[in-house]
ZADRENRO-643759 format. One line per 3 residues: number of its first residue (from 1); for each residue y, z, x of N, C-alpha, C. Coordinates in pm, 1 decimal. Layout:
BEGIN
NUM) Y:Z:X:Y:Z:X:Y:Z:X | ...
REM end
This chain:
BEGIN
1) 682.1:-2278.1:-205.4:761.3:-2342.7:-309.0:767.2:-2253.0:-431.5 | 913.8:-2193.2:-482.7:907.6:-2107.5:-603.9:922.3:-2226.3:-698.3 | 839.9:-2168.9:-793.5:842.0:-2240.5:-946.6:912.1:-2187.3:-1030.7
4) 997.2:-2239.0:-1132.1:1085.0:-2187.5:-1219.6:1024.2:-2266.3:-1360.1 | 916.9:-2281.6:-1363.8:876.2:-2305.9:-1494.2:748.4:-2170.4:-1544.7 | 836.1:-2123.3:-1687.1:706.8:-2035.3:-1751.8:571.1:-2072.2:-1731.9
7) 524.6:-1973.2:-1753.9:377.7:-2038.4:-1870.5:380.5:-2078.4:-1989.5 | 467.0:-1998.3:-2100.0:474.2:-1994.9:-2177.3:518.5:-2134.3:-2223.1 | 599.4:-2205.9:-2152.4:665.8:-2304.2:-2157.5:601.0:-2412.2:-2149.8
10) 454.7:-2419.3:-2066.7:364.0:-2513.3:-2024.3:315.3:-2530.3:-2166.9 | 238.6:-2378.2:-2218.1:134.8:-2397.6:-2300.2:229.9:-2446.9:-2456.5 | 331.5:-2413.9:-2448.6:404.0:-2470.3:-2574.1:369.6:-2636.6:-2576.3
13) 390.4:-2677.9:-2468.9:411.2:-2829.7:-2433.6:280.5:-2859.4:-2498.0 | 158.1:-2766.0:-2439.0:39.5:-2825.8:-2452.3:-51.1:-2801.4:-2587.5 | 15.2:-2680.4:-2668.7:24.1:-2654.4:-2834.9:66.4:-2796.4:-2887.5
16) 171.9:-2807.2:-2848.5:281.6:-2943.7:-2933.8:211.0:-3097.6:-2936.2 | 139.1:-3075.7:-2798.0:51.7:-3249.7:-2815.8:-81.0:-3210.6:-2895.9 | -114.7:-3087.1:-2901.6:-236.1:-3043.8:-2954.3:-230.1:-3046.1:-3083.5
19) -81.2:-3047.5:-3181.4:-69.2:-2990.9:-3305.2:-114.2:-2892.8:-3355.8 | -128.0:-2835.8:-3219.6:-150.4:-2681.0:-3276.4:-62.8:-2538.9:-3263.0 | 57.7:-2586.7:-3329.8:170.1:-2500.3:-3332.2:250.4:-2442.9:-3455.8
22) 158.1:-2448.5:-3531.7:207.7:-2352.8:-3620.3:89.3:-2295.1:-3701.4 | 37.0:-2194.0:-3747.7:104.8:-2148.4:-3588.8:7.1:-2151.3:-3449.4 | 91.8:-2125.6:-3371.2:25.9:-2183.2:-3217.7:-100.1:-2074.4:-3187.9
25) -159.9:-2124.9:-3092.3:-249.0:-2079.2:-3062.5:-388.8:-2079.0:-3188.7 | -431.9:-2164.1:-3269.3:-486.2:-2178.3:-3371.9:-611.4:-2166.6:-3338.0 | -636.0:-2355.2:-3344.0:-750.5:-2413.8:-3268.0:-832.3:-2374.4:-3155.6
28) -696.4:-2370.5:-3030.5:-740.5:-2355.7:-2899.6:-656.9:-2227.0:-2885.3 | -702.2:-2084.6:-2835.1:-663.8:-1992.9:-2837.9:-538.6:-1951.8:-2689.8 | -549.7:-1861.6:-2672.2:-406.8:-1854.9:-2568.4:-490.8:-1843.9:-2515.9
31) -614.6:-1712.4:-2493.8:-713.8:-1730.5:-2368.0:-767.4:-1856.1:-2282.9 | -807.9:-1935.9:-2416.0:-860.8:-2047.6:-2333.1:-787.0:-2098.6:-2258.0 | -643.3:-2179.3:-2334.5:-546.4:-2232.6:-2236.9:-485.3:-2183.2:-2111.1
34) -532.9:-2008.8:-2086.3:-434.9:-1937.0:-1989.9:-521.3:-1985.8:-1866.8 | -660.3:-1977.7:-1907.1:-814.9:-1989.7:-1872.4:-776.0:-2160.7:-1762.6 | -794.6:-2186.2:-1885.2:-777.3:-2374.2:-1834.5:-609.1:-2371.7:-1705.8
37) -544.1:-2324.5:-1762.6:-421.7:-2288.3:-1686.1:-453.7:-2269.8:-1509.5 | -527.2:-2126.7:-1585.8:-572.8:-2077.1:-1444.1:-662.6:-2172.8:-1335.6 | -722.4:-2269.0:-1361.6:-820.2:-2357.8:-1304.4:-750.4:-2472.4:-1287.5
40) -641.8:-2561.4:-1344.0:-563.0:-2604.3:-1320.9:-531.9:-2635.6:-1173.2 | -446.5:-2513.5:-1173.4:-373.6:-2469.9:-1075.6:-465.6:-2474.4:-943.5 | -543.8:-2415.6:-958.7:-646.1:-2404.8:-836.9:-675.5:-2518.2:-839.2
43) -696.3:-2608.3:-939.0:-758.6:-2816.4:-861.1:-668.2:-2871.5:-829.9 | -530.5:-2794.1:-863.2:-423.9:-2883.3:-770.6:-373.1:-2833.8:-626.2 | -409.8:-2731.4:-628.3:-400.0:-2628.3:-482.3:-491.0:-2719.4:-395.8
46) -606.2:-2699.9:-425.7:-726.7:-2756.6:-374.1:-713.2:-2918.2:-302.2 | -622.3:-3001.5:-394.2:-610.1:-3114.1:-327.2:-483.5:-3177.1:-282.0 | -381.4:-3046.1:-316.2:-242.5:-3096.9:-270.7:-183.4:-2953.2:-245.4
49) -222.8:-2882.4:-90.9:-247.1:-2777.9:-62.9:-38.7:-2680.3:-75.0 | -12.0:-2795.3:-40.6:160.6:-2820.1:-68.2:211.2:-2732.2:-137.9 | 137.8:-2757.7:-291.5:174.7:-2747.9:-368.6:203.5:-2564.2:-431.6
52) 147.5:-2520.5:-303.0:128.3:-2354.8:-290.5:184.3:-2275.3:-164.5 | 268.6:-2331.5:-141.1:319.9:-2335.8:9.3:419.1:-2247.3:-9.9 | 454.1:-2102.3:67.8:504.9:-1985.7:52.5:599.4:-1975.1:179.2
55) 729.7:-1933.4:161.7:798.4:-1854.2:310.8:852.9:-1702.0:230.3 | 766.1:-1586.6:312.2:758.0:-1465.7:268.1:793.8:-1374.3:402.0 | 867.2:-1252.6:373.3:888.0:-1211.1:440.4:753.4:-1077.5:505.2
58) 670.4:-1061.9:604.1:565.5:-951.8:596.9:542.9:-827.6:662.5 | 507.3:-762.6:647.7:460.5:-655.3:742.8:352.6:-675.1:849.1 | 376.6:-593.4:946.4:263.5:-665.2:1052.6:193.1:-579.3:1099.4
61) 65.4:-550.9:1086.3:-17.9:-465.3:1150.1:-26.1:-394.4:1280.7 | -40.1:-288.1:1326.2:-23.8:-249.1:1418.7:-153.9:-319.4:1543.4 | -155.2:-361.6:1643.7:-227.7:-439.2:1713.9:-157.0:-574.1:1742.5
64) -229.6:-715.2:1794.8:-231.5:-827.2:1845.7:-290.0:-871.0:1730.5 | -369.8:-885.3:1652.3:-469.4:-959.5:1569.3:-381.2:-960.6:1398.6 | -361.7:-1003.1:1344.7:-265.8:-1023.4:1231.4:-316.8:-1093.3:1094.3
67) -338.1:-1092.8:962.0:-449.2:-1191.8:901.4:-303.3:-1193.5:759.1 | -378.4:-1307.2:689.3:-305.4:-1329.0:571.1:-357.8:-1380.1:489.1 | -538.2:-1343.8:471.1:-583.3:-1329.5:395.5:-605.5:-1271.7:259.0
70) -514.8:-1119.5:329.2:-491.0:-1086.7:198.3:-346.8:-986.6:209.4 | -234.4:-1008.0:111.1:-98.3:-938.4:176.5:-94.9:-867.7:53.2 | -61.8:-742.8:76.1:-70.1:-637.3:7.9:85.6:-657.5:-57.5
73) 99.9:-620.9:-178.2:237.2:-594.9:-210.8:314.5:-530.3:-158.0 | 293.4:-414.4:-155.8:384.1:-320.7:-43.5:385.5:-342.9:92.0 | 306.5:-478.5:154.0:344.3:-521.3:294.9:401.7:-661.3:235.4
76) 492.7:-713.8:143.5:546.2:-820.8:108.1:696.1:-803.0:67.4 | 751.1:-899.1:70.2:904.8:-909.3:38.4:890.6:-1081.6:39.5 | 932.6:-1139.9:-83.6:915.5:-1270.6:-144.9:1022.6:-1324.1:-108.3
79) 1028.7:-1475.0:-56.4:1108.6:-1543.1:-17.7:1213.7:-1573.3:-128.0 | 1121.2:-1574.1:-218.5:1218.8:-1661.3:-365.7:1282.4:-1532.1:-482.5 | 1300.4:-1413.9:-410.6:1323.6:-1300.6:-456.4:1267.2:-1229.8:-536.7
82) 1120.3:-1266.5:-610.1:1080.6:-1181.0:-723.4:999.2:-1085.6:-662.9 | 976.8:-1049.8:-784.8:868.4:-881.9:-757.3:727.5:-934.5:-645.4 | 729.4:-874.8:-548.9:617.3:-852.3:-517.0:476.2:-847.2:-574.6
85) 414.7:-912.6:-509.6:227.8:-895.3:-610.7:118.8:-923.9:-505.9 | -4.3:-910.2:-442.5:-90.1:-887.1:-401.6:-68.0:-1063.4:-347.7 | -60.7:-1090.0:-263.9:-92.2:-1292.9:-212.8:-240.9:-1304.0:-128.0
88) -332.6:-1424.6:-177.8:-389.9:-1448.1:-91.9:-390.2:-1590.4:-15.9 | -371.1:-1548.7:107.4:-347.2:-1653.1:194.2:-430.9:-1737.1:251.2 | -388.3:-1916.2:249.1:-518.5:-1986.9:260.0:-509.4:-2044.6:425.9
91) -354.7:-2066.7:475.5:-337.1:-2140.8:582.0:-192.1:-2084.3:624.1 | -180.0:-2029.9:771.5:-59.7:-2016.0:833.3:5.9:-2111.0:867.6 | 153.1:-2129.2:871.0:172.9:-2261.4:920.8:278.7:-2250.2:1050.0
94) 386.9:-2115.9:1030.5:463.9:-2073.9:1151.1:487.4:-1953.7:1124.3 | 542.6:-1841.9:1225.9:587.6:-1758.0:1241.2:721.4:-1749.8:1305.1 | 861.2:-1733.6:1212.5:950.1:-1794.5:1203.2:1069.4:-1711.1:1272.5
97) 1059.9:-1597.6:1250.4:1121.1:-1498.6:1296.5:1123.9:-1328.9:1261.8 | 1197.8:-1223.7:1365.6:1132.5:-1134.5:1348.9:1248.8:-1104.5:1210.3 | 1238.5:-971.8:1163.0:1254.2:-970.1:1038.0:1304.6:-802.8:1044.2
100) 1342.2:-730.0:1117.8:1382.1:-605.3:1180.8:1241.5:-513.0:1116.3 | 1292.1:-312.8:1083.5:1211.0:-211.0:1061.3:1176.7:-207.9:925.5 | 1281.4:-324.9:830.9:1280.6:-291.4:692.6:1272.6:-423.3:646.7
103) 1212.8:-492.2:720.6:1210.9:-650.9:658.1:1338.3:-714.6:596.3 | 1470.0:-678.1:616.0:1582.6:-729.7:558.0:1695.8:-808.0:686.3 | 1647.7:-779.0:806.5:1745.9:-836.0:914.4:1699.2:-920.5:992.3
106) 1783.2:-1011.1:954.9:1694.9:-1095.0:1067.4:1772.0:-1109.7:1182.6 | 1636.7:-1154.5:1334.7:1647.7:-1151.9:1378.7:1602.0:-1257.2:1489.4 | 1525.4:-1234.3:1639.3:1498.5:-1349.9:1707.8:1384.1:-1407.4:1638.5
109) 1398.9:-1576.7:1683.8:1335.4:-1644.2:1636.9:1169.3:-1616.9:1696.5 | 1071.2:-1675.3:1646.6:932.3:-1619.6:1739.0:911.4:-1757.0:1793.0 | 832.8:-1760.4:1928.9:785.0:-1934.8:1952.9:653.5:-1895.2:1950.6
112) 536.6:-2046.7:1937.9:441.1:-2074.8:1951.4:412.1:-2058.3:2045.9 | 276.3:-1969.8:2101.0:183.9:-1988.2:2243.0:78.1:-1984.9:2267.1 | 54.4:-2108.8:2423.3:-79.2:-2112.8:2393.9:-174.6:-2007.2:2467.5
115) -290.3:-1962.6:2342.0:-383.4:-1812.5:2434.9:-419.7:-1840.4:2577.5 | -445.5:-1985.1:2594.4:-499.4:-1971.1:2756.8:-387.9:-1984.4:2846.1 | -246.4:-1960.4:2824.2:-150.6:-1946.0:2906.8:-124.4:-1820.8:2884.9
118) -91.1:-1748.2:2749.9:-107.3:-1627.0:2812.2:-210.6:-1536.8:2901.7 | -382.6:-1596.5:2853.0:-432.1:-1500.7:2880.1:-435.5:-1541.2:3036.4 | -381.5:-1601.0:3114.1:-409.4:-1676.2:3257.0:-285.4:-1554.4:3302.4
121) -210.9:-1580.9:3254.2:-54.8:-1526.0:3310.7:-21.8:-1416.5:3331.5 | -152.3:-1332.0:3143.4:-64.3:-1196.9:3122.2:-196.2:-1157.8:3032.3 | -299.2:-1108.0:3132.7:-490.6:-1079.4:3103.2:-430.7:-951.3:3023.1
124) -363.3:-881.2:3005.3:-314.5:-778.8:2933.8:-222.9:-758.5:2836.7 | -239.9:-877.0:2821.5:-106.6:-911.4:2674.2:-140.4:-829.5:2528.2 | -282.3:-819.7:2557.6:-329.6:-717.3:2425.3:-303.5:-621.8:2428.4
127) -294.4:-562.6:2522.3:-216.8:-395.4:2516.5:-89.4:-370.5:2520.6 | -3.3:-453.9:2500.1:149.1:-446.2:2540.2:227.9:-401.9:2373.1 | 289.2:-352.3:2373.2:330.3:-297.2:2255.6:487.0:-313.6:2243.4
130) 553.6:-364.0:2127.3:707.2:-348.6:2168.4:761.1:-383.6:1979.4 | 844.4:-344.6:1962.6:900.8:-355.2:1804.4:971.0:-492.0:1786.2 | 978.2:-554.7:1851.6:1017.2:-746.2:1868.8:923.1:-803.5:1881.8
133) 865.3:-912.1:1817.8:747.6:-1008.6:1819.9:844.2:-1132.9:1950.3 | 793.6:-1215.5:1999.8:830.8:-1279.9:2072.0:749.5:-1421.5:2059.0 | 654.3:-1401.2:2047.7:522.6:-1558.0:2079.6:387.8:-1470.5:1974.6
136) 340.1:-1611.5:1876.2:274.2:-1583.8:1889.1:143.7:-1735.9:1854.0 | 27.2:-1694.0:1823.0:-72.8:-1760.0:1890.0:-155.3:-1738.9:1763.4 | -170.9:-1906.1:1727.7:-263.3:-1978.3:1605.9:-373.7:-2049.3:1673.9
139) -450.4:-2045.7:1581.3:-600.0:-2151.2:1608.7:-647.7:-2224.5:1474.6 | -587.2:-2319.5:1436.9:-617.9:-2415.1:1305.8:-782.3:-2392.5:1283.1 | -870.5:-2353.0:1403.9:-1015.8:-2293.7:1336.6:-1038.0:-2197.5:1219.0
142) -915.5:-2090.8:1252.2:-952.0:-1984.9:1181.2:-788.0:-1960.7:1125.0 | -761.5:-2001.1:1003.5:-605.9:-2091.7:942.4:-557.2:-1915.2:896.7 | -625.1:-1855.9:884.5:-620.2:-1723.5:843.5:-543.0:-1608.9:890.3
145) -586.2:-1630.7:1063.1:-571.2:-1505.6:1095.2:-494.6:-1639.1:1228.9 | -402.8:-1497.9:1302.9:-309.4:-1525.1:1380.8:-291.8:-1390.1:1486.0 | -221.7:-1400.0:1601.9:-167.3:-1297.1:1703.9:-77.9:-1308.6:1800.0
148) 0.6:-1172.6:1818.4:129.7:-1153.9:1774.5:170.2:-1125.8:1955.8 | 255.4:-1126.0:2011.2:276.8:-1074.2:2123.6:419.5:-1051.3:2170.4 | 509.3:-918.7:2165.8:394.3:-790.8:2238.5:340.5:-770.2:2074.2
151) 197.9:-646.4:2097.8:138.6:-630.9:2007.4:211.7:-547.2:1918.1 | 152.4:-480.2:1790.9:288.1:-407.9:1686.6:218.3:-273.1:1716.4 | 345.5:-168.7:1718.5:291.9:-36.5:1742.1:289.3:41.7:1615.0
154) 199.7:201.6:1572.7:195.7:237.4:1512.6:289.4:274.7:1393.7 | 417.8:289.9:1474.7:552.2:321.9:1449.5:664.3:274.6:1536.5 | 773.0:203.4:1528.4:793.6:186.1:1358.4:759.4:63.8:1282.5
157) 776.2:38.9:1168.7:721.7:-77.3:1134.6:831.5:-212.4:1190.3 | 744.1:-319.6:1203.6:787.7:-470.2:1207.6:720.9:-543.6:1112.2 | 824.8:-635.1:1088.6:834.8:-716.1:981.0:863.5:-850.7:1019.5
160) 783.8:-977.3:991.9:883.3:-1127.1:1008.0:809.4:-1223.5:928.0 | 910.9:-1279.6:940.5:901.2:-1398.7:829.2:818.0:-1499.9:877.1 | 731.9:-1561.1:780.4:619.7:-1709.2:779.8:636.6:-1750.1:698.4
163) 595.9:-1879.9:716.9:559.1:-2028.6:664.0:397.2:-2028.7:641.1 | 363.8:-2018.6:482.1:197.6:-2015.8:508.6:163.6:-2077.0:351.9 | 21.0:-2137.3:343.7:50.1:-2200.8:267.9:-113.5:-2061.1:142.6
166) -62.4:-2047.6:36.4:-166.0:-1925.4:-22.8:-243.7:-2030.2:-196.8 | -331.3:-1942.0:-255.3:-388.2:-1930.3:-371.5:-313.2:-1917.4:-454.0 | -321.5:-1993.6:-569.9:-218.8:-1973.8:-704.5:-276.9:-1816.2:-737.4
169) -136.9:-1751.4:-778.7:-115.8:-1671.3:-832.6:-241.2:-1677.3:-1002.0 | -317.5:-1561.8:-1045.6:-383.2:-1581.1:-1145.9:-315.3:-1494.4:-1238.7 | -308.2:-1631.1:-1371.0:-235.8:-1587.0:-1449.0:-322.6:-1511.0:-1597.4
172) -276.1:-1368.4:-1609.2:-340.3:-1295.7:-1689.4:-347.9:-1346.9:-1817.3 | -438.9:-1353.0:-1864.9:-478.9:-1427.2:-2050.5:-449.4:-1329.6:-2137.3 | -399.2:-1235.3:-2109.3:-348.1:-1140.5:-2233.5:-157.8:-1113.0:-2250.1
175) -106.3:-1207.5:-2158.1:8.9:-1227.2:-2181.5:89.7:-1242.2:-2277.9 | 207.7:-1233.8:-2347.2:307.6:-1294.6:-2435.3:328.5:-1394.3:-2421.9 | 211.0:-1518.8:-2428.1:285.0:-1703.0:-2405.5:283.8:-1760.6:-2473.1
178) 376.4:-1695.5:-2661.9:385.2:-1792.8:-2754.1:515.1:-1861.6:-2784.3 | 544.1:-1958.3:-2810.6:679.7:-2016.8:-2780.3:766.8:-1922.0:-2819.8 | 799.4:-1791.8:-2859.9:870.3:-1703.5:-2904.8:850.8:-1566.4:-2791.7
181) 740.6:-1623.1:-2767.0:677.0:-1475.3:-2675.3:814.8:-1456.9:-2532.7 | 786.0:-1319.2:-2517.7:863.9:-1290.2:-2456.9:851.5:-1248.7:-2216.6 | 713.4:-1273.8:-2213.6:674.9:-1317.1:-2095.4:701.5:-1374.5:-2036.7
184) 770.1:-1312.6:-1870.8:836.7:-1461.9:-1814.4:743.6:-1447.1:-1702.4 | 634.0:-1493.6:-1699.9:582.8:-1510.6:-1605.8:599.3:-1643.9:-1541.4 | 571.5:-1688.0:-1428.7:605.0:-1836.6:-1449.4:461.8:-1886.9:-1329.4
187) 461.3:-1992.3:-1356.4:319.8:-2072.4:-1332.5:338.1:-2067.6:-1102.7 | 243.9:-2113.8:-1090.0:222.6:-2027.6:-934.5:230.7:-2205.4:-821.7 | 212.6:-2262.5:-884.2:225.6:-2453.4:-845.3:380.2:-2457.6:-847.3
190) 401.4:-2560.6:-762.7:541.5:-2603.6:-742.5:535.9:-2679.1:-897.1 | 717.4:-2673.2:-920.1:733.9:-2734.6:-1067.6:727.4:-2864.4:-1104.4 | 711.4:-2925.6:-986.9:666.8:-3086.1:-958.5:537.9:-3126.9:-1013.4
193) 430.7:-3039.4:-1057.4:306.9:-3052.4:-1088.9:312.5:-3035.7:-1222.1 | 397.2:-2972.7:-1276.6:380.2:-2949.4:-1438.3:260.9:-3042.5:-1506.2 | 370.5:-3167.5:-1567.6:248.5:-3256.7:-1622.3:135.9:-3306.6:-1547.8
196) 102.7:-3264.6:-1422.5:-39.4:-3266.7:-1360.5:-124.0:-3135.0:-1443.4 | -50.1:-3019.0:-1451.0:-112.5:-2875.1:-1525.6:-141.0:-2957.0:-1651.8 | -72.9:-2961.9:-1754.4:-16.0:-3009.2:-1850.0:-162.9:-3114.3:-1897.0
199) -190.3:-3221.8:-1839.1:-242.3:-3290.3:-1817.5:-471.6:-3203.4:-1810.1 | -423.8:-3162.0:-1710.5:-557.7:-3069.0:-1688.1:-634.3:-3027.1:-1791.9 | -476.8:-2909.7:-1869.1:-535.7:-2821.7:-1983.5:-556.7:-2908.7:-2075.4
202) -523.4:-3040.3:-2140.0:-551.1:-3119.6:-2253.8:-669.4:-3189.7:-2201.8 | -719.9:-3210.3:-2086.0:-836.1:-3250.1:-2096.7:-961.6:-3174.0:-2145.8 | -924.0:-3061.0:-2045.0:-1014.1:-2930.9:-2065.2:-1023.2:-2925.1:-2263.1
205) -916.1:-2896.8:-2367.1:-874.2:-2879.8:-2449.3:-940.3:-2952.4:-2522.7 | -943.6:-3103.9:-2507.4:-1014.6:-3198.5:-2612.9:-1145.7:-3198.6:-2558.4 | -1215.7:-3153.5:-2463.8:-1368.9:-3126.1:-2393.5:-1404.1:-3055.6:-2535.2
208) -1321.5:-2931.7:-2555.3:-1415.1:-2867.2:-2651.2:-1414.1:-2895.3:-2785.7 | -1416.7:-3069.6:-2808.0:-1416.7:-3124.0:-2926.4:-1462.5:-3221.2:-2927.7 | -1567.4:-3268.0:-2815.9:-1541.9:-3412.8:-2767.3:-1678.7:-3425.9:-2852.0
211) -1726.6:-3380.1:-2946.7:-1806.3:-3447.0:-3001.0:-1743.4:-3579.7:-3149.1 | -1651.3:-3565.1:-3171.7:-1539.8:-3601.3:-3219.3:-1478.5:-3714.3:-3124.2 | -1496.2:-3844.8:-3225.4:-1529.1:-3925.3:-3136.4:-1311.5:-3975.9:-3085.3
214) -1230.9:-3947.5:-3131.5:-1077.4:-3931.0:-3095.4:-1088.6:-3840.7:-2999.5 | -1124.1:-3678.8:-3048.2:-1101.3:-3611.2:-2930.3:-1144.8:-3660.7:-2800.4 | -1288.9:-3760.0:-2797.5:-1312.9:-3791.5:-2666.6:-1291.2:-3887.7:-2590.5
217) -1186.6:-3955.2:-2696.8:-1123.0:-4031.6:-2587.7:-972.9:-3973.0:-2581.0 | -950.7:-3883.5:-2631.6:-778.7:-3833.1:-2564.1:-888.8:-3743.5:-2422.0 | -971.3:-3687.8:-2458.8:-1029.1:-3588.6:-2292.4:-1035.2:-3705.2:-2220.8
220) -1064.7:-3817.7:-2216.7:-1084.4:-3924.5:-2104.9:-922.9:-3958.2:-2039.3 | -819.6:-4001.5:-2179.2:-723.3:-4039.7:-2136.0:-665.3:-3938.0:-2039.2 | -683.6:-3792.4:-2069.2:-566.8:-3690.5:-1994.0:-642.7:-3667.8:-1885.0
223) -794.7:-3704.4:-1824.2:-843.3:-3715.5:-1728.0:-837.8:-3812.6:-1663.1 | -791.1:-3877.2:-1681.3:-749.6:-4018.5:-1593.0:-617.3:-3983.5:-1547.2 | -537.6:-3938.4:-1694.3:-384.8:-3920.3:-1618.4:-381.5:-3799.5:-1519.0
226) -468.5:-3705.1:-1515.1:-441.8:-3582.6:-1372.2:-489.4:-3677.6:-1249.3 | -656.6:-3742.1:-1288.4:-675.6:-3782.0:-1151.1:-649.0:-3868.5:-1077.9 | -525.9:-3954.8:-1181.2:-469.1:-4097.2:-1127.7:-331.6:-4027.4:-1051.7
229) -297.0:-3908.4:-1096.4:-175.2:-3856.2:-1039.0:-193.2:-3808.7:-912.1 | -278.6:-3719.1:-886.8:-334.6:-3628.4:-789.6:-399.4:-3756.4:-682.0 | -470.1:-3879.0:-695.7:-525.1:-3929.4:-666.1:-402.2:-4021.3:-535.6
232) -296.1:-4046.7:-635.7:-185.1:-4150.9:-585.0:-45.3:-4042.5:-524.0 | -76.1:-3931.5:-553.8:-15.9:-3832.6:-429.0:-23.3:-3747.1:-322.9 | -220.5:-3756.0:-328.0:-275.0:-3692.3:-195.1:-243.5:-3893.2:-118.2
235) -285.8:-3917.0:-175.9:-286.9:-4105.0:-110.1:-122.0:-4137.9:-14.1 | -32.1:-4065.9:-117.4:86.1:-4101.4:-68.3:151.3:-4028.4:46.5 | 96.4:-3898.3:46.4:99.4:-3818.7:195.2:33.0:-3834.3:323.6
238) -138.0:-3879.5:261.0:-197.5:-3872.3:354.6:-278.1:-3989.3:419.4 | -232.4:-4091.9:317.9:-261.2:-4180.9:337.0:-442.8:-4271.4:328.1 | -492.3:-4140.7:283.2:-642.4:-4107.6:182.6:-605.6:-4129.7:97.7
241) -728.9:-4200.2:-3.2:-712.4:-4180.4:-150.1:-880.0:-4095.8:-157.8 | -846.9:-3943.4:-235.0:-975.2:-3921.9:-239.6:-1092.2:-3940.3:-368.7 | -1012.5:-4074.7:-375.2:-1102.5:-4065.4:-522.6:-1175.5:-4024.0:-642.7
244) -1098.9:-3914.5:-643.4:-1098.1:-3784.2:-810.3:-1142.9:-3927.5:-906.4 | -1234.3:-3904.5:-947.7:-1290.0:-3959.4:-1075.3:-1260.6:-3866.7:-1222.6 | -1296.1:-3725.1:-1208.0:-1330.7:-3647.9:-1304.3:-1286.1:-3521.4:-1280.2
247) -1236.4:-3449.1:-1334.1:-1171.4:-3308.4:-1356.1:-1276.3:-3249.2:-1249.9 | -1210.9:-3170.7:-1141.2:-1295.0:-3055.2:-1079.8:-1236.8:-2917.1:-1138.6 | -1402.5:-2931.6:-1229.1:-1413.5:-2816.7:-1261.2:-1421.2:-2648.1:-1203.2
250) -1483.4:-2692.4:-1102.2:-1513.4:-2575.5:-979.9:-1445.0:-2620.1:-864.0 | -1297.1:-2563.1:-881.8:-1208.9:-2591.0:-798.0:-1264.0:-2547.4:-644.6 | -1314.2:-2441.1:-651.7:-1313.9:-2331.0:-520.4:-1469.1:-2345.6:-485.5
253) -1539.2:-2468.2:-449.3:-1665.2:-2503.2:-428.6:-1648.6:-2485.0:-281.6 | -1751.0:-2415.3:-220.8:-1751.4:-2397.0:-102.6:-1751.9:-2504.6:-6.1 | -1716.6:-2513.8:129.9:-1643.8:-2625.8:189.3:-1756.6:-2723.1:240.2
256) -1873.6:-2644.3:241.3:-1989.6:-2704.9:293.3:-2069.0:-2785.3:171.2 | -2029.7:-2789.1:34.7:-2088.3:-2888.9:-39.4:-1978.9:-2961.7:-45.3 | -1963.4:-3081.5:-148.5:-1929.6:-3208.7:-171.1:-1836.6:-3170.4:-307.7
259) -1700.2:-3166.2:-333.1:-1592.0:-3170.3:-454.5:-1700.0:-3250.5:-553.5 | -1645.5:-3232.6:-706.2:-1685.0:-3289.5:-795.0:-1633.0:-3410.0:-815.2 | -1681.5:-3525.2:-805.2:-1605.2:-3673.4:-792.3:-1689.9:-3784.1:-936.2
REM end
């Protein structure tokens, strides 16, 4: 999903409820907010995986074995046309078609297959080499990595297009994001989330005032409003409600402990 909303544009929003715009960035500095920005994004990745969901055009390694863990810029060409930048990838979802020598032509579509039919059919499918992808072969165990068949040869390059879902883009804190500033970077969440971002950073924002007994109840109110949002739209997809109580702070908590609730 490309986003067409700045940053710059967010944090204005979030200067303006702050009254801290003139001039901006006063109180709460651009770092912090880029900061809070940046973490944001990742607690909404984290529970509305959607919301980071990419169709990119790629380069494909030479071999059967294929990953999208991490896509190099110069093995990328962006669905939504902008510049290229380093992606890291959290979950494959299809492999859509091939994409010719220069990633600009398209071409046959690829199908899904399953490894124990090939490997029953065709015990040598790993060595087969050909500049057309044809089938290839996922395991939701390992959301990461994928393989390709025939395999990709040294030369020349192949290229095709996926459906995969990646990590917000991290947005640099030394940017131009003052309502005048001239940075168009734009935020890495689908634009549907805004006031979920929006929401985040003013909690985060009045945290570092909450001894102040207003500031701590606007940090309560804008924490209720992310996790009542997030709460009633993982609910509405999935038919879970996962009961976000409280800002997760540590978005990227490893899978084997317990989210912050």
């Amino acid at each position: 999903m490309a986003s067409s909303t700045l940053v710059k544009d967010v944090l204005y929003r979030v200067s303006s409820q702050l009254h801290d715009i003139s001039p901006q960035f006063t109180r709460w500095t651009q770092r912090e907010l880029v900061s809070w920005l940046n973490d944001g994004q990742k607690a909404i990745a984290k529970y509305m995986p959607s919301s980071c969901s990419r169709v990119d055009t790629v380069k494909l390694t030479p071999g059967t074995r294929q990953s999208i863990e991490t896509i190099l810029a110069a093995n990328l060409i962006t669905g939504d046309g902008t510049s290229p930048a380093q992606v890291l990838g959290n979950y494959l979802q299809s492999v859509i078609r091939n994409m010719g020598s220069a990633g600009t032509t398209p071409g046959n579509a690829v199908r899904l297959a399953d490894r124990e039919v090939l490997d029953v059919n065709a015990p040598d499918w790993h060595t087969k080499t050909a500049t057309t992808v044809s089938q290839y072969v996922f395991d939701p165990r390992t959301p990461k990595t994928f393989y390709v068949s025939p395999g990709i040869p040294a030369s020349p390059a192949v290229w095709v297009e996926i459906s995969y879902l990646a990590s917000p883009v991290e947005i640099a804190t030394g940017g131009s994001y003052g309502m005048d500033g001239t940075d168009t970077t734009k935020i890495s969440v689908d634009d549907r989330y805004v006031d979920d971002l929006v929401n985040y950073i003013l909690a985060r924002a009045y945290m570092k005032d909450a001894e102040f007994a207003n500031n701590a109840s606007q940090a309560a109110a804008a924490t209720q409003l992310f996790t009542g949002s997030i709460n009633a739209q993982v609910a509405a997809l999935t038919g879970v409600n996962p009961n976000l109580r409280s800002l997760p702070f540590n978005p990227t908590v490893p899978a084997n402990q317990p989210p912050s609730a």
